[in-house]
Backbone as CSV, one residue per row, in Angstrom:
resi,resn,N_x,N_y,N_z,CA_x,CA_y,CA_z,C_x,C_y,C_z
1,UNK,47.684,65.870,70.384,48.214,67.035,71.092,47.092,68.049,71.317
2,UNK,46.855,68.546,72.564,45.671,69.938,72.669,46.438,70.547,72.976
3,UNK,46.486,72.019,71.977,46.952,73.273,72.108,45.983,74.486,72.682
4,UNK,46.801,75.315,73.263,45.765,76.347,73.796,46.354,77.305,73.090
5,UNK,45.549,78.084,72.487,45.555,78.705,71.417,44.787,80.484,72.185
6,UNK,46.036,81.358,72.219,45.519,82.758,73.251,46.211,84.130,72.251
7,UNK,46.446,84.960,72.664,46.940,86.086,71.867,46.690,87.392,72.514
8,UNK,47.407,88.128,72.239,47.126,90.095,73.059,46.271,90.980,71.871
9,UNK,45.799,90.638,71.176,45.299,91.354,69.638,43.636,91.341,70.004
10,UNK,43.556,90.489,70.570,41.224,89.958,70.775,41.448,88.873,70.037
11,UNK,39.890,88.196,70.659,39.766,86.920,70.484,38.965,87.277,68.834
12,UNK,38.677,88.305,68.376,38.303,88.584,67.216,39.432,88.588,66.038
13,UNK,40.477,88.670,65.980,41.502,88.910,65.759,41.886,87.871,64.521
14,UNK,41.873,88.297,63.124,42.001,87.752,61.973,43.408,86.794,62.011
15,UNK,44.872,87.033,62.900,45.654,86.297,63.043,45.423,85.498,63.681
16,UNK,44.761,85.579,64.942,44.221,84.314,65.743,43.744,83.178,64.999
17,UNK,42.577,83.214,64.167,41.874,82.567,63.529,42.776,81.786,62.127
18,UNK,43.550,82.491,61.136,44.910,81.864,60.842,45.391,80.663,61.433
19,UNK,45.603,80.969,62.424,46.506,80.091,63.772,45.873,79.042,64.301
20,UNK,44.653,79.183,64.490,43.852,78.266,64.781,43.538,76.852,63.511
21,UNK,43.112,77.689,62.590,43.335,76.446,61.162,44.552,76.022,60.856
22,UNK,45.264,76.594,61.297,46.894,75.699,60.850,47.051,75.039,61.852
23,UNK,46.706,75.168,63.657,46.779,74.143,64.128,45.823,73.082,64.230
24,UNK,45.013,73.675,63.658,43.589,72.011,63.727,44.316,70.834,62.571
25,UNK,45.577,71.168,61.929,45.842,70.133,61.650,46.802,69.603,62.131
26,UNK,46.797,69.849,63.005,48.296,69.036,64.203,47.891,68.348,65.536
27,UNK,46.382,69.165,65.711,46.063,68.920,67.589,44.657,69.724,67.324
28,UNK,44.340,69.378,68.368,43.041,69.559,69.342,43.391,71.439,70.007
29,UNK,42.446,72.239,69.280,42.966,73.279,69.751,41.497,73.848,70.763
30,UNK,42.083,75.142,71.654,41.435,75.365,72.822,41.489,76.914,72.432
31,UNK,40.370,77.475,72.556,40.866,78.920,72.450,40.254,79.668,73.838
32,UNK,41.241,80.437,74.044,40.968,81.300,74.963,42.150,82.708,74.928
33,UNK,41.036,83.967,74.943,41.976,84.846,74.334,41.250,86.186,74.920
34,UNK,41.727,87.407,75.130,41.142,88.458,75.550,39.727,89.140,74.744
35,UNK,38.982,89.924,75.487,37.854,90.530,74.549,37.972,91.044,73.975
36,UNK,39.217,91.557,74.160,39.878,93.383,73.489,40.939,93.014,73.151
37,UNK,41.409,94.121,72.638,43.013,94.382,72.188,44.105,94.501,74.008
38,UNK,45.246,93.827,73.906,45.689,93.815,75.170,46.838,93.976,74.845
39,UNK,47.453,94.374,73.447,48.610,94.974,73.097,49.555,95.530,74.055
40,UNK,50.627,95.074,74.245,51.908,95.852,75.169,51.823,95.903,76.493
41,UNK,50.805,94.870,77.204,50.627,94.838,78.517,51.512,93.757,79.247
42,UNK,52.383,93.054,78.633,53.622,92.757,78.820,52.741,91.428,79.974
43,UNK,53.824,91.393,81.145,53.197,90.177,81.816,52.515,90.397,83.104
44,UNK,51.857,91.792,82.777,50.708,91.858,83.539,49.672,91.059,83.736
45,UNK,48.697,90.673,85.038,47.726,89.726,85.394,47.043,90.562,86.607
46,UNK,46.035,89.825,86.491,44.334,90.745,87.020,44.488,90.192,88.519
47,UNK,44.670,91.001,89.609,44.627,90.825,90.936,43.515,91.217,91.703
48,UNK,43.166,92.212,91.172,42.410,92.963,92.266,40.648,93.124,91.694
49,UNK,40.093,91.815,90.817,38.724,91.642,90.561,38.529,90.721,90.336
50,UNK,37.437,89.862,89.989,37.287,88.597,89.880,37.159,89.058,88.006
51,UNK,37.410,88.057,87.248,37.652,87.785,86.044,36.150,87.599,85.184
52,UNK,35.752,88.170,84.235,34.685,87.850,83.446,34.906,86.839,82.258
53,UNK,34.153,85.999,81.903,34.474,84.960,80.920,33.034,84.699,80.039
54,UNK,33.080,84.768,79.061,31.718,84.254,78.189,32.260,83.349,77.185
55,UNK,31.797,82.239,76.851,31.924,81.372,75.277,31.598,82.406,74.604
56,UNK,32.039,82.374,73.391,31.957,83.772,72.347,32.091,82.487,70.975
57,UNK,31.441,82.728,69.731,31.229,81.831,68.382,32.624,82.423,67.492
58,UNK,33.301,81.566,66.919,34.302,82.114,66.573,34.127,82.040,64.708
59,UNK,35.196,82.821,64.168,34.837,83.082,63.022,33.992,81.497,62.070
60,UNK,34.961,80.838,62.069,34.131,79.283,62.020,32.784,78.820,62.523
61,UNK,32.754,79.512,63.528,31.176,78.684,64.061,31.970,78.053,65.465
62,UNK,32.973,78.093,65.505,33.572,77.197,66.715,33.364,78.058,68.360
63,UNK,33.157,76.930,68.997,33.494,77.833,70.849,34.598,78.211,70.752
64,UNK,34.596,79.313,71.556,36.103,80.151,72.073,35.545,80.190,73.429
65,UNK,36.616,81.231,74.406,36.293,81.741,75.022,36.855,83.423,75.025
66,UNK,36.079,84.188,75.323,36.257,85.741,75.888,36.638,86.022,77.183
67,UNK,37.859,86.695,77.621,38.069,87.073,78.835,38.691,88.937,78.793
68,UNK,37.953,89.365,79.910,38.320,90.773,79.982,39.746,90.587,80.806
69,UNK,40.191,89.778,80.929,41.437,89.790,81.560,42.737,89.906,80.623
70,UNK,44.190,89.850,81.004,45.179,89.716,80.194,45.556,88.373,79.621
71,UNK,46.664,88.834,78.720,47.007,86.959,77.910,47.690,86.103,78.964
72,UNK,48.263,86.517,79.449,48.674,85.664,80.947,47.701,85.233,81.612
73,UNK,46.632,85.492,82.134,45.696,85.324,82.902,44.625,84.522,81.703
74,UNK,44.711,84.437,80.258,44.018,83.498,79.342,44.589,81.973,79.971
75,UNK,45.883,82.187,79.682,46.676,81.131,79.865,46.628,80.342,81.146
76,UNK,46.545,81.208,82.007,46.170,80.690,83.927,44.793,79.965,83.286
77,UNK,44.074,80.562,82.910,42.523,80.122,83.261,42.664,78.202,82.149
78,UNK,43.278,78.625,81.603,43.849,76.754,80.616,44.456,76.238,81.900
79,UNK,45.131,76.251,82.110,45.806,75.829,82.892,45.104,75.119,84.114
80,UNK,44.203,76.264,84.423,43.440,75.759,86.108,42.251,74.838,85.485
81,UNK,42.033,74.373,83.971,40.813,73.702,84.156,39.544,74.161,83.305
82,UNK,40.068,75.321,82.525,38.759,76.302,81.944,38.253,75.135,80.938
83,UNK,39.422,74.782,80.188,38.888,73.927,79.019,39.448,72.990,79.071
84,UNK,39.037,71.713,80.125,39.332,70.365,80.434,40.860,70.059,81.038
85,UNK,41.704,69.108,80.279,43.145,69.239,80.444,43.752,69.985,80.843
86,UNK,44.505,69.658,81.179,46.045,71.380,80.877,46.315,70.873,79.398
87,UNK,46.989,71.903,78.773,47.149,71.857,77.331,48.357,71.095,76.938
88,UNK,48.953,70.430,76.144,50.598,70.197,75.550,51.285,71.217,75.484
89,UNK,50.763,72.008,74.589,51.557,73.194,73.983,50.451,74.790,74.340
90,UNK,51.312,75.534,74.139,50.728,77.015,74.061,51.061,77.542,73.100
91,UNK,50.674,77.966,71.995,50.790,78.873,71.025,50.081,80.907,71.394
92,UNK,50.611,81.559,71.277,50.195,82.977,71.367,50.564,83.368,70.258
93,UNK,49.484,83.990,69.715,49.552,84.709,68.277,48.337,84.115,67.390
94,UNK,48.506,84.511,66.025,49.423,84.772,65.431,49.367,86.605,65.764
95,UNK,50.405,87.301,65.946,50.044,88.461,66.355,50.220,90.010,65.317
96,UNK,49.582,90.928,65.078,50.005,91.871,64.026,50.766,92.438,64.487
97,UNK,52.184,91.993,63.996,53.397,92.724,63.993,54.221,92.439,64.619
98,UNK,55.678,92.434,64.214,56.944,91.573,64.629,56.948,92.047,66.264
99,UNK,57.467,90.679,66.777,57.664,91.530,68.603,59.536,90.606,68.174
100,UNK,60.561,92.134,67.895,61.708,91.424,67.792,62.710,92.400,69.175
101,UNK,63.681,91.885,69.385,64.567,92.075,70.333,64.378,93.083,71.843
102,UNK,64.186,94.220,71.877,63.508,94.291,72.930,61.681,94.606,72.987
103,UNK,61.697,94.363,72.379,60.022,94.622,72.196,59.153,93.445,72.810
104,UNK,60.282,92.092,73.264,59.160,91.103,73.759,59.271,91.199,75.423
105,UNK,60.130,92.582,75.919,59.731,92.616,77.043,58.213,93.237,77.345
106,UNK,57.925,94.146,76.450,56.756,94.681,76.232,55.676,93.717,75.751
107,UNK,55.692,92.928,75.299,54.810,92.415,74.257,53.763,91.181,75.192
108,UNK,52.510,91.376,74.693,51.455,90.355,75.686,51.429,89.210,74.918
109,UNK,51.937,89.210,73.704,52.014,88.014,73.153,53.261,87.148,73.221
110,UNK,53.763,87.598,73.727,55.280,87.048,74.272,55.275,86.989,75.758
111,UNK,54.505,87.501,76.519,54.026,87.317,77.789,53.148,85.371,78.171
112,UNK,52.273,85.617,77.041,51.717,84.471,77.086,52.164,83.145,77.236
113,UNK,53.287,83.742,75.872,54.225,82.300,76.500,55.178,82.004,77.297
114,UNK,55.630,83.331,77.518,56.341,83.085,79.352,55.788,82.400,80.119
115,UNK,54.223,82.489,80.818,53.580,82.016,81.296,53.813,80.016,81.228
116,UNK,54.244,79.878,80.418,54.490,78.481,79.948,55.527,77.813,80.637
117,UNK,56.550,78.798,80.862,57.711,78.695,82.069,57.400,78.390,83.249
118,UNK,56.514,79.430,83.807,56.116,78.864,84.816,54.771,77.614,84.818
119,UNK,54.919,77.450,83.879,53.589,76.231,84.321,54.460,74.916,83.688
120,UNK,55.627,74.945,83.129,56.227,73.693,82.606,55.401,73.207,81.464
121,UNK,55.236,74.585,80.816,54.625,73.951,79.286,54.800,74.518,78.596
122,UNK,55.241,74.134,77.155,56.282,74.454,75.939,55.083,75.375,75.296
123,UNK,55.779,76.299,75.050,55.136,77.593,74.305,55.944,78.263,73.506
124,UNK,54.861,79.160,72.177,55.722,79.408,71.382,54.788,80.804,71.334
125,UNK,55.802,81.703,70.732,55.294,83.136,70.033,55.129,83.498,68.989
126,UNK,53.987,83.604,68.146,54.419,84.074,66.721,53.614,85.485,66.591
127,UNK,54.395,85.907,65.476,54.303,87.096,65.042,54.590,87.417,63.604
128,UNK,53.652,88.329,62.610,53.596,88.337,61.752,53.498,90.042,61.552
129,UNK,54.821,90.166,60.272,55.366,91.180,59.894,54.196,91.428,58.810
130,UNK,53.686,93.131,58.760,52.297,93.896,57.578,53.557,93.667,56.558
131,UNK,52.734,93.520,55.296,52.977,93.766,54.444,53.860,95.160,53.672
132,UNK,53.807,96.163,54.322,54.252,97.109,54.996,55.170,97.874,55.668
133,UNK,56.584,97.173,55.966,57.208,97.421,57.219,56.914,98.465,57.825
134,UNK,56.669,99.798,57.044,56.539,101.369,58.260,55.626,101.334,58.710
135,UNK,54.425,100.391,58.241,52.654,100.685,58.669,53.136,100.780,60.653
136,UNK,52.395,101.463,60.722,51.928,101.226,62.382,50.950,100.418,62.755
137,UNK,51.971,99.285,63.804,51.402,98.580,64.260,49.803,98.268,64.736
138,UNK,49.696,99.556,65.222,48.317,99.806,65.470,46.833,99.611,64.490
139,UNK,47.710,100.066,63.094,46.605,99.714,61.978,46.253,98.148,61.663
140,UNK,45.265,97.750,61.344,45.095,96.105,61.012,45.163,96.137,59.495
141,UNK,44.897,96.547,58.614,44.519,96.411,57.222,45.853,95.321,55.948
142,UNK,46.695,95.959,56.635,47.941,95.445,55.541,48.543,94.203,56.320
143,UNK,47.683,92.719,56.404,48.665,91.813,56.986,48.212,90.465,56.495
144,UNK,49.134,89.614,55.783,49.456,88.439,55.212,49.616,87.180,56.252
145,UNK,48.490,86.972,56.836,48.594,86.243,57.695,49.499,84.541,57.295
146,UNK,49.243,84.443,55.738,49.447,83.136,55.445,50.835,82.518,55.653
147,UNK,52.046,83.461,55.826,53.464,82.650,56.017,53.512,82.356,56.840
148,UNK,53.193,82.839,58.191,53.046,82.468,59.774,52.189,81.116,60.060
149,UNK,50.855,81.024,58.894,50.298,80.218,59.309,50.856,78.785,59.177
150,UNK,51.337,79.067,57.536,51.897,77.680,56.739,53.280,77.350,57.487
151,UNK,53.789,77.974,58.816,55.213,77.673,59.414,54.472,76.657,60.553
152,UNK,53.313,77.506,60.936,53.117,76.642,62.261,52.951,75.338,62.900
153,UNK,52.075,74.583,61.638,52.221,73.449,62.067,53.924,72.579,61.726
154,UNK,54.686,72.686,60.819,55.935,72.651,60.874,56.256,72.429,62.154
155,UNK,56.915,73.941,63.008,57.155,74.535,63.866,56.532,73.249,65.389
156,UNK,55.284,73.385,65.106,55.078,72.151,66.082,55.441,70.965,66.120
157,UNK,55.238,70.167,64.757,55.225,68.622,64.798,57.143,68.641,65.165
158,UNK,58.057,69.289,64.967,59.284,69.455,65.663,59.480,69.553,67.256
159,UNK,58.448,70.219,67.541,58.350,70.513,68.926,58.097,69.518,69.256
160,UNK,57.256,68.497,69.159,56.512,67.451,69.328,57.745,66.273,69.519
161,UNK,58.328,66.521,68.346,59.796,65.204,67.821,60.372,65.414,69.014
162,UNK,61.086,66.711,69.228,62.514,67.082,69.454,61.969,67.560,70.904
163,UNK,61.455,68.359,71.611,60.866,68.861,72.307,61.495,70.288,72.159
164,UNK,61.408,71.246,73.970,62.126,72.431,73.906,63.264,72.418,75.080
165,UNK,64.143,73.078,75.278,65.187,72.977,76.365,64.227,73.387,77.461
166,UNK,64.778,72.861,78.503,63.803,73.582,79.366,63.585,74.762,80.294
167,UNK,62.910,75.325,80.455,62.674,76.653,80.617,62.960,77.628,79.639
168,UNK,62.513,77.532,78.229,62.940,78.125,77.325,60.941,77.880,76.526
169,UNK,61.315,78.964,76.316,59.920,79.664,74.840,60.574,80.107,73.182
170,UNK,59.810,79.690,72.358,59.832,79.761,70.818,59.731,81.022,71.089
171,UNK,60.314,82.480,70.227,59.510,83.869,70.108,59.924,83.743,68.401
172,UNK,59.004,83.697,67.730,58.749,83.770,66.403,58.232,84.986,65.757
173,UNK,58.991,85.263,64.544,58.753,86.333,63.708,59.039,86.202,62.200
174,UNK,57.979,86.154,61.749,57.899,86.096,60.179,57.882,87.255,59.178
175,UNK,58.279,87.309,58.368,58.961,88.243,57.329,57.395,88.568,56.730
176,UNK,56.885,89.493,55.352,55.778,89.659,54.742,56.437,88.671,53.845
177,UNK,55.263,88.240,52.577,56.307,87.411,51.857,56.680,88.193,50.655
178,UNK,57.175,87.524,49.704,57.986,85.823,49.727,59.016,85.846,50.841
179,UNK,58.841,85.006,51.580,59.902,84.296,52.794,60.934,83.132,52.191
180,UNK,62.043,83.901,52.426,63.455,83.244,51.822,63.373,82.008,52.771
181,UNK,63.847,81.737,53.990,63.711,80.174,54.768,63.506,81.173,56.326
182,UNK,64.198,79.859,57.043,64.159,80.000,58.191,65.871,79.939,59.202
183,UNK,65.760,81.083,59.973,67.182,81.186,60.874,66.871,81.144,62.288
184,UNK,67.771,80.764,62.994,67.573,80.765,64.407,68.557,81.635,64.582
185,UNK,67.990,82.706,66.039,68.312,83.818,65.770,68.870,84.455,67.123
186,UNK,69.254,85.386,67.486,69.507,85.890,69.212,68.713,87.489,69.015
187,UNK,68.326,87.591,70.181,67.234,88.965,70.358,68.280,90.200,69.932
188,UNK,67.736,91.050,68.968,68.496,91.718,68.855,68.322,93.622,69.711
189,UNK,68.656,94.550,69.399,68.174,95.861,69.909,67.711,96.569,69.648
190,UNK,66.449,96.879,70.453,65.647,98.181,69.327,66.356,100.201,69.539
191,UNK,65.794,100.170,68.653,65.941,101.660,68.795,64.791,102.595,68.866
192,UNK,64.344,103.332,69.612,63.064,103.814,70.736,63.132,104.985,70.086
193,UNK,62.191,105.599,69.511,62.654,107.055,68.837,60.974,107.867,69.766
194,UNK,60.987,107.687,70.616,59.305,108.151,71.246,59.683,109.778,71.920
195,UNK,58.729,110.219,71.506,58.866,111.725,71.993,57.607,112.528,72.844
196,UNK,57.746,113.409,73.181,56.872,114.105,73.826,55.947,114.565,73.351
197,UNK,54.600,114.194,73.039,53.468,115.211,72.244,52.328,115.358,72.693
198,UNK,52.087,117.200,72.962,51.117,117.283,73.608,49.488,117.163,73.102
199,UNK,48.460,116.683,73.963,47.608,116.992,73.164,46.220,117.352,74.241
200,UNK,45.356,117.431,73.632,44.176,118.309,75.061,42.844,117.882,74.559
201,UNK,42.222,117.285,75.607,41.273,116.863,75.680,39.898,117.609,75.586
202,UNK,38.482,117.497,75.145,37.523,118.824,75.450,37.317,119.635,77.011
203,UNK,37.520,119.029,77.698,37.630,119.262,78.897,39.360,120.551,79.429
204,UNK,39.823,120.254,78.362,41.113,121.000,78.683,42.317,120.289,79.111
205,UNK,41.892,119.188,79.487,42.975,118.490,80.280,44.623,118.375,79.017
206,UNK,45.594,118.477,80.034,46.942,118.218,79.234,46.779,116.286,78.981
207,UNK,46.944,116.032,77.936,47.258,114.398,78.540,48.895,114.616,76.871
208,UNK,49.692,113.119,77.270,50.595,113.469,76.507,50.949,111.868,75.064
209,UNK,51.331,112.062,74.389,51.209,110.872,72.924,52.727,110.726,73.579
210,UNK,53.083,109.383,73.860,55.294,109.605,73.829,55.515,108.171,73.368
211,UNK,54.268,106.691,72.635,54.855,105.879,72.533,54.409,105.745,70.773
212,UNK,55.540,104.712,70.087,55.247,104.712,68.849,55.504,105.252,67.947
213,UNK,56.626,105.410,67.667,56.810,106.942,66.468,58.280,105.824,65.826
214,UNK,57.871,105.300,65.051,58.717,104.547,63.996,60.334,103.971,64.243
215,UNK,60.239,103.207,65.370,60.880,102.708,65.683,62.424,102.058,64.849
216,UNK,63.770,101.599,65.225,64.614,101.463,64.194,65.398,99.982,65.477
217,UNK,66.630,99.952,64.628,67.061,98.705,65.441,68.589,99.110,64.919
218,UNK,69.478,98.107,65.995,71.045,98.070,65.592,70.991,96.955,64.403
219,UNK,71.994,97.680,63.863,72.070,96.518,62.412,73.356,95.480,62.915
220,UNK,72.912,94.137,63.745,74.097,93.513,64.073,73.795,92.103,63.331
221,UNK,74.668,91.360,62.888,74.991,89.742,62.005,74.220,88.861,63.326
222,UNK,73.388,87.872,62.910,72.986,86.975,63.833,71.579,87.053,64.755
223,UNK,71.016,88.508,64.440,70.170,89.146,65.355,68.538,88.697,64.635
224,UNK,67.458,88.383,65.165,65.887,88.306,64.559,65.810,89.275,63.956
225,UNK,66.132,91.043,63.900,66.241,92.189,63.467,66.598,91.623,61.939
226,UNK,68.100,91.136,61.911,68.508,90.632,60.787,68.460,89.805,59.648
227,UNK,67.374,88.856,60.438,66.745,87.749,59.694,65.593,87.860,59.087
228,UNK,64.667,88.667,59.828,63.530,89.416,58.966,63.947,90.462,58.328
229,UNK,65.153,90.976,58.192,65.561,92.144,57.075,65.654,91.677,55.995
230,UNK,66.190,90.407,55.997,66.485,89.685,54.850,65.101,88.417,54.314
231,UNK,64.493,88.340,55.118,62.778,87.833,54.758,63.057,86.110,54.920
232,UNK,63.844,86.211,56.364,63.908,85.030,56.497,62.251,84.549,58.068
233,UNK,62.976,83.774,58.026,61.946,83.648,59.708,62.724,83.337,60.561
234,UNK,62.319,84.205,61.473,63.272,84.553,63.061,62.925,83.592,64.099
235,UNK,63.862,82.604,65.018,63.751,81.519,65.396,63.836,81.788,66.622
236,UNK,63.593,82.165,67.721,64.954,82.716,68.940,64.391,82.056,69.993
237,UNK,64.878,81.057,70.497,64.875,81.117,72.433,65.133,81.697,73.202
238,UNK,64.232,81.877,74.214,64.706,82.647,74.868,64.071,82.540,76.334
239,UNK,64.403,83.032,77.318,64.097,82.718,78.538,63.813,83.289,79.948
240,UNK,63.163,82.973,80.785,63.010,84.520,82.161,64.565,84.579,83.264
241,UNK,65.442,83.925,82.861,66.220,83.809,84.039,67.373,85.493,83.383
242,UNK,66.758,86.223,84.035,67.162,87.770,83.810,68.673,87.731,84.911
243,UNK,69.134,87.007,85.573,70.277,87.195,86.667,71.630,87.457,85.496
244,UNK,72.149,88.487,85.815,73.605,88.425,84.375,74.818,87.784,85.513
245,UNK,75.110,86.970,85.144,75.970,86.304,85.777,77.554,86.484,85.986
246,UNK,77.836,87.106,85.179,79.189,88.019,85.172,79.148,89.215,85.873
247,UNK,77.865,89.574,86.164,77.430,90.601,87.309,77.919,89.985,88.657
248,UNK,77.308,89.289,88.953,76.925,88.526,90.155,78.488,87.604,90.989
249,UNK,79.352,87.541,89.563,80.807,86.810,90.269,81.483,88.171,90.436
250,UNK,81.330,89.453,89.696,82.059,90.377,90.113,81.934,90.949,91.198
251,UNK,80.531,91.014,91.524,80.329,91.292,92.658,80.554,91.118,94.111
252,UNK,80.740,89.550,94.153,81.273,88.879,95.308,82.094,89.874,95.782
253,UNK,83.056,90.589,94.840,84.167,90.912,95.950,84.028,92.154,96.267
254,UNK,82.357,92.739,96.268,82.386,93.703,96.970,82.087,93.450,98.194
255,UNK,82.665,94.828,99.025,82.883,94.543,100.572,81.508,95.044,101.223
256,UNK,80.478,94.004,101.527,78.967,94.818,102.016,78.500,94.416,103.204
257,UNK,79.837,93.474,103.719,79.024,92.663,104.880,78.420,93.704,106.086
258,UNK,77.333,93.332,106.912,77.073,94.364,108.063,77.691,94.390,108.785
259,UNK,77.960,95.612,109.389,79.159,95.863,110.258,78.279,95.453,111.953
């Protein structure tokens, strides 16, 4: 199996590298991953420049590659040929910090494996809860990369057996440990607590802080929210076909034809 192995964190990125040794024992892995941090850029992709790329030595001694582009656009560049094949699988992650219920509309590491949808290749998301729960995301220091890692190859050689439904992506989220087991799960809801804060630059300029301020969730039975509350691991499929369909039959009988 060759996996392409990408992430929104940098190709420097201590979970990446995790992820990478847990899959060198399953498959042939490929890395290609941003230069930088590409956190929350959701499924944004680079239109309007041509793309920079360097081999970069990875913590191992191994080739990677570096791209100033997004994790979507890592994933295009596998895809078109960067590193031989097209891949089997896509893995994104391992990433610092849970991306659970609405947070993987935001999330570039959950972007990545959207991307998989459209290319007809099975992808998965993982994500790994700090040690921590209140830490902010933003900090790196407090994170246990090892439960995420020791799931992954698991997680694959299943994929491998069983396959995935189709048009459907893994979004994975692991507890800090000890990790009780594993649940399959439905996206659950966040709760957005972001506010207005001003702050001023030397120059004077107004600019304003409004994302990030300790986020909360609905406490509902069945939800990824719920399964990492309890230090399980969060299982969820999930998929791009956004049409609500109980929308769409009610609608019929509105009256819109052109007159």
């Amino acid at each position: 199996m060759k996996v392409l192995l990408t992430n929104d964190d940098g190709v420097t990125s201590r979970g990446l590298f995790a992820a990478k040794q847990a899959l060198e024992t399953v498959g042939e892995v490929a890395v290609i991953a941003p230069d930088s941090n590409r956190s929350a850029v959701g499924r944004g992709i680079t239109i309007d420049r041509p793309l920079t790329v360097r081999e970069v030595e990875l913590r191992d001694g191994s080739p990677g590659f570096a791209t100033d582009g997004t994790p979507v656009d890592c994933v295009r560049f596998a895809a078109l040929g960067l590193v031989g094949d097209v891949p089997d699988l896509i893995v994104s992650g391992i990433n610092y910090g849970v991306n659970l219920g609405d947070d993987v509309t935001y999330s570039g590491t959950v972007a990545a494996a959207f991307e998989g949808i459209i290319l007809g290749i099975p992808a998965i998301a993982v994500s790994q809860q700090s040690l921590e729960p209140e830490l902010d995301f933003r900090r790196k220091e407090r994170f246990d990369f090892g439960p995420a890692a020791a799931f992954l190859p698991r997680l694959v050689r299943a994929i491998e057996a069983r396959g995935l439904p189709e048009r459907t992506i893994l979004n994975v989220n692991v507890p800090h440990p000890p990790v009780a087991g594993v649940r399959f799960a439905r996206l659950g809801r966040r709760i957005y607590r972001d506010r207005l804060e001003l702050e001023a630059d030397e120059a004077g300029h107004r600019r304003y802080r409004i994302y990030g301020y300790d986020p909360s969730y609905h406490e509902e039975p069945g939800t990824d929210f719920a399964a990492v509350a309890d230090r399980c691991i969060a299982v969820s499929p999930i998929h791009l076909d956004l049409t609500s369909t109980d929308a769409l039959a009610g609608m019929a009988e509105w009256e819109l034809d052109v007159e």
